[in-house]
N, C-alpha and C positions, 0 to 999 in steps of 0.2 A: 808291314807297310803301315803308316804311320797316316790316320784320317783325323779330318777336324769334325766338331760337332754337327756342321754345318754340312756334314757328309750322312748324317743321320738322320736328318731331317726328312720328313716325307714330303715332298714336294708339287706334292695333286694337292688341289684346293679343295678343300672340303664340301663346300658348295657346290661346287660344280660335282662332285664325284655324285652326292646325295640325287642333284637336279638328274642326273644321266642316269641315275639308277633309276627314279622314278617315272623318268619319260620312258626306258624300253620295257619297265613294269606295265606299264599300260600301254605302250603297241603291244605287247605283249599278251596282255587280256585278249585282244582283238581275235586271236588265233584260234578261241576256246568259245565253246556251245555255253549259255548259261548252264545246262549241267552238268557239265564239265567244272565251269566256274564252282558251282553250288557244291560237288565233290567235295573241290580244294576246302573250300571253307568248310564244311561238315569237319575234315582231314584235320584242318588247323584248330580248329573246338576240340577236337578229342587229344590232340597233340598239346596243347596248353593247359587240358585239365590235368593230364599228368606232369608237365613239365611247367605249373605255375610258379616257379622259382626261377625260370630261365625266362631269355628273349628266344621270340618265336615271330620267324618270318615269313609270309607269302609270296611266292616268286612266280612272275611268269615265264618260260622259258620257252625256246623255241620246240623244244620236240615233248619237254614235261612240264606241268606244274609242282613246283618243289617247297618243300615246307623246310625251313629252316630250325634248329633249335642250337641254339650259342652256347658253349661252357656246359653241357648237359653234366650230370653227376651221377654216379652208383646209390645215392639218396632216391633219386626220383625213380629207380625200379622198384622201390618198396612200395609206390603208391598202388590203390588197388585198382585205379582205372587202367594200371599199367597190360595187366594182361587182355582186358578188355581192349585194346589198342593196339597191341599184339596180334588177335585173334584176325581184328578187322584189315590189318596190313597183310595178312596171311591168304585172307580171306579173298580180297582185291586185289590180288597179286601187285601189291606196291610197293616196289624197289626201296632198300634202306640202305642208305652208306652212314657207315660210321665211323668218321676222321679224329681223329687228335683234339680236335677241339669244337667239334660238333658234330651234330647227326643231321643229316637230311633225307626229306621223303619224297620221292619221287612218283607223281602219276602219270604213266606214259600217255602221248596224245594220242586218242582214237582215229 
């Protein structure tokens, strides 16, 4: 089948995708104890000292808070905060998926 370029084009506005991201990030917060919040962020400080080469997201989600890391590499498991970050996902039983083209962390809500 035979498409025009115009068929490739992604058709959500970017603006608006960014704006709706950041409005349910924050109903989103709403759902979480500050230490719950302060976790996440602890999470994302030990996730970005190892993954200082990548983007690295914080997500509010309805049942978890999720750390995002984009385009992760077999480079960034030589660093040495890596096992240190390791230990502490082990430790706090927080779920890790690891997709094709990122990793995310998951901490379940209490």
């Amino acid at each position: 089948m035979y498409r025009t370029d115009d068929d490739l084009v992604n058709k959500q506005d970017h603006v608006a995708a960014f704006l709706d991201a950041k409005r349910r990030n924050e109903e989103g917060r709403n759902l979480y104890s500050d230490e719950e919040v302060q976790a996440g962020e602890e999470l994302k400080a030990q996730v970005e000292d190892v993954y200082f080469r990548r983007r690295v997201f914080l997500n509010y989600r309805d049942n978890s808070i999720a750390i995002k890391v984009t385009a992760p590499k077999v480079l960034d498991t030589y660093a040495p905060e890596y096992a240190e970050l390791t230990k502490y996902v082990e430790s706090h039983n927080i779920s890790v998926k690891k997709l094709a083209k990122s990793i995310i962390f998951h901490i379940a809500k209490q």
